[in-house]
C-alpha positions in Angstrom: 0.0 0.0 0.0 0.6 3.7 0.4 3.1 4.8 3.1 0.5 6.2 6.0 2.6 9.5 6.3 5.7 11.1 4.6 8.7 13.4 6.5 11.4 15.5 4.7 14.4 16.3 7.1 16.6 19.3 6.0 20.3 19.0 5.8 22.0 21.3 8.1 23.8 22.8 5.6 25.1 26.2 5.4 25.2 28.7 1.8 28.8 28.2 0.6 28.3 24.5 1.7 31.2 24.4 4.4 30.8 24.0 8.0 31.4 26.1 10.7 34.4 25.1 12.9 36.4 27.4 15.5 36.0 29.4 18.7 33.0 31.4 19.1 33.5 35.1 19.3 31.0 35.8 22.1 33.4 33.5 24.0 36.3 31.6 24.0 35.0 28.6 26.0 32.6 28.1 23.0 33.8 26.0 20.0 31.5 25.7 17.0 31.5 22.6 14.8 27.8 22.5 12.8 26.5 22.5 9.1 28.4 19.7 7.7 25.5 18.8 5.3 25.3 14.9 4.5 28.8 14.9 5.1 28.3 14.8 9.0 29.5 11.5 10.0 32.2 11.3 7.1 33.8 14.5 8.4 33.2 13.7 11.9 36.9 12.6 12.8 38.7 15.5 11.5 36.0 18.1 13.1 37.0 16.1 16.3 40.6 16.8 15.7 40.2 20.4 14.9 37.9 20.9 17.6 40.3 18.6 20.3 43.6 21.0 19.0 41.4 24.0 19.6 41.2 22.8 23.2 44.3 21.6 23.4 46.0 25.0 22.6 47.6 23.4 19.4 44.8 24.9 17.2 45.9 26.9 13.9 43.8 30.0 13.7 44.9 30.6 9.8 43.8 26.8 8.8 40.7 27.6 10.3 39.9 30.7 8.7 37.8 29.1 5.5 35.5 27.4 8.1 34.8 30.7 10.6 31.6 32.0 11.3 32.6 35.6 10.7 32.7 34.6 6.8 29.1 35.7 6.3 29.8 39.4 7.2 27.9 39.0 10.8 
């Protein structure tokens, strides 16, 4: 038969298609790691890298700069 109900679930995806990854401005203690698209899970263990060197101190600012936040002018 016909399926009861139907659902569409957006990908959390942002407009130049690259997540966001890196401190938060409003506050250091804040890292941001969202809008990975359906690549989520694939690009789960470098985001966990990035984000465990941004802990860790051993972050690199300028090879994080294609994934800040501030890229859309806000």
């Amino acid at each position: 038969g016909s399926p009861a109900s139907q659902w569409l679930g957006f990908r959390p995806s942002l407009p130049d298609s690259r997540p966001v990854i890196g401190a938060s401005r409003g506050s250091s203690r804040v890292i941001h790691a969202f809008g990975h698209g359906h690549l989520g899970l694939t690009l789960a263990p470098i985001t966990a890298r990035l984000v465990a060197d941004l802990i860790g101190g051993r972050g690199d600012p300028a090879r994080l700069a294609p994934f800040a936040a501030g890229r859309f002018g806000r």
